[in-house]
C-alpha positions in Angstrom: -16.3 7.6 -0.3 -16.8 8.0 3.5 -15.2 11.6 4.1 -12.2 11.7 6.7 -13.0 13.6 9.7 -10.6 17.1 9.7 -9.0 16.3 13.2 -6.9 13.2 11.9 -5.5 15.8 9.3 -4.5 19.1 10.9 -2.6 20.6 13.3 -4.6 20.8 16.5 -3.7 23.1 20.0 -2.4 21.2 22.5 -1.8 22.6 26.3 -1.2 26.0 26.8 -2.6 26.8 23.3 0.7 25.4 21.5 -0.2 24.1 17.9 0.7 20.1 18.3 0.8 17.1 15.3 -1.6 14.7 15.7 -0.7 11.5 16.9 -1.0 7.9 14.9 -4.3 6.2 16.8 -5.5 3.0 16.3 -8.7 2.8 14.8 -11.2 -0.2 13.7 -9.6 0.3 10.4 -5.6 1.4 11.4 -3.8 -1.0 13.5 -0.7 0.6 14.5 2.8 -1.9 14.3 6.3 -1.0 15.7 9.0 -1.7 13.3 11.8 -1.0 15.0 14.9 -3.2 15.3 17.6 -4.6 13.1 16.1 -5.4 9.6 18.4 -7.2 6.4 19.0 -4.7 4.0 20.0 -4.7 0.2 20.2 -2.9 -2.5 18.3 -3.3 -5.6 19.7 -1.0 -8.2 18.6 -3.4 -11.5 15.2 -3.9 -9.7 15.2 -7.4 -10.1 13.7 -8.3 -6.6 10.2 -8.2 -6.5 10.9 -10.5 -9.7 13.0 -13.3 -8.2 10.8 -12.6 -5.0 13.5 -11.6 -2.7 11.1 -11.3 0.0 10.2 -15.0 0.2 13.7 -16.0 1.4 16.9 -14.3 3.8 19.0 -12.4 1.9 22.2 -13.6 2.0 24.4 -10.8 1.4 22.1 -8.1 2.9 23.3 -6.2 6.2 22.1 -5.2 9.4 20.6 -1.8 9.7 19.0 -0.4 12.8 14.8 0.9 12.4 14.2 4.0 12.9 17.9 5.1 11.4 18.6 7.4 8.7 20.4 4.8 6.6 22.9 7.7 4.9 24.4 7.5 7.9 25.0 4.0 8.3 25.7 2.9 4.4 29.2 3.8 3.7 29.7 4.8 0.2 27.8 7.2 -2.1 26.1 4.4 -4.3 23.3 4.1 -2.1 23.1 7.2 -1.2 22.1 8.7 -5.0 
């Protein structure tokens, strides 16, 4: 196993000597992708899904939710939320 160089790990200093995160970078084996906008959202609470392959077809009674969001904002309700 090729080792992982420390610097895509740890904290590094930025300018001024502040302590900044690294940053996602592309690299010849990481492509970055932007997920961001409205994705179809639903619930799976008897995890039947991946089973009748929800993810080969729309999902007709999923909603709209905005990428990034923090969804326990946006889900009214507490049964999603648990």
């Amino acid at each position: 196993m090729t080792p992982v160089p420390t610097r895509w790990l740890a904290p590094r200093l930025g300018g001024e000597g502040r302590i900044t995160m690294l940053k996602p970078l592309d690299t010849p084996t990481r492509e970055r992708k932007d997920l961001s906008g409205l994705w179809r959202f639903k619930a799976d609470p008897d995890e039947v899904g991946e089973e009748q392959r929800w993810f080969g077809r729309p999902l007709d009674d999923a909603f709209l939710m905005p990428v990034p969001a923090s969804y326990n904002d946006i889900v009214p309700g507490r049964a999603l939320h648990e």
